[in-house]
N, C-alpha and C positions, 0 to 999 in steps of 0.2 A: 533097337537094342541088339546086341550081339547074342548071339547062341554062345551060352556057356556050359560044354560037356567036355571041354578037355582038364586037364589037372598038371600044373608044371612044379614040381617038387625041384628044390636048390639048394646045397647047402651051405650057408650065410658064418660068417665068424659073429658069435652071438652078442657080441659089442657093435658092432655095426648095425645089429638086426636092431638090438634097441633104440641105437639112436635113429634110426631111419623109421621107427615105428612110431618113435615123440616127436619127430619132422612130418610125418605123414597126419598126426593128430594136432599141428598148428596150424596145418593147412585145412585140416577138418575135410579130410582123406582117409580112409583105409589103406591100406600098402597092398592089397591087392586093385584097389583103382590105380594106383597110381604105379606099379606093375604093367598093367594092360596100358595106358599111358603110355608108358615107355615103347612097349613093344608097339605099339600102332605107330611113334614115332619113328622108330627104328625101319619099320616096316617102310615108309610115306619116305624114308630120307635113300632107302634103296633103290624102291618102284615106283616114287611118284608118288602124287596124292590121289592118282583113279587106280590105286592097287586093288580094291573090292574086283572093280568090273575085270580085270588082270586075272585073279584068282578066283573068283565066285561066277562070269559073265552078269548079265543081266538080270539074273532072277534072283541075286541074294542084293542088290543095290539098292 
């Protein structure tokens, strides 16, 4: 499981936030999993899928 101590505040147009929070609970998701989701995506589609060992080395893998 990741370490979670950072905090990413965004501000959302509040018509979108709802509808992507009643998409997130079809999927039987929270919007902040499905949040990191994205970003681990994003992350994987820049550096690859060995981005941990990239940014962490060895000892967070």
């Amino acid at each position: 499981m990741e370490n979670r101590t950072a905090r990413l505040t965004l501000l959302i147009d509040p018509k979108k936030k709802a509808l992507f929070e009643k998409l997130c609970a079809e999927d039987d998701v929270t919007p902040s999993q499905k949040v990191r989701q994205f970003i681990r995506e994003y992350i994987e589609q820049r550096l690859g899928t060995d981005w941990k060992e990239q940014v962490f080395g060895d000892d967070e893998v």
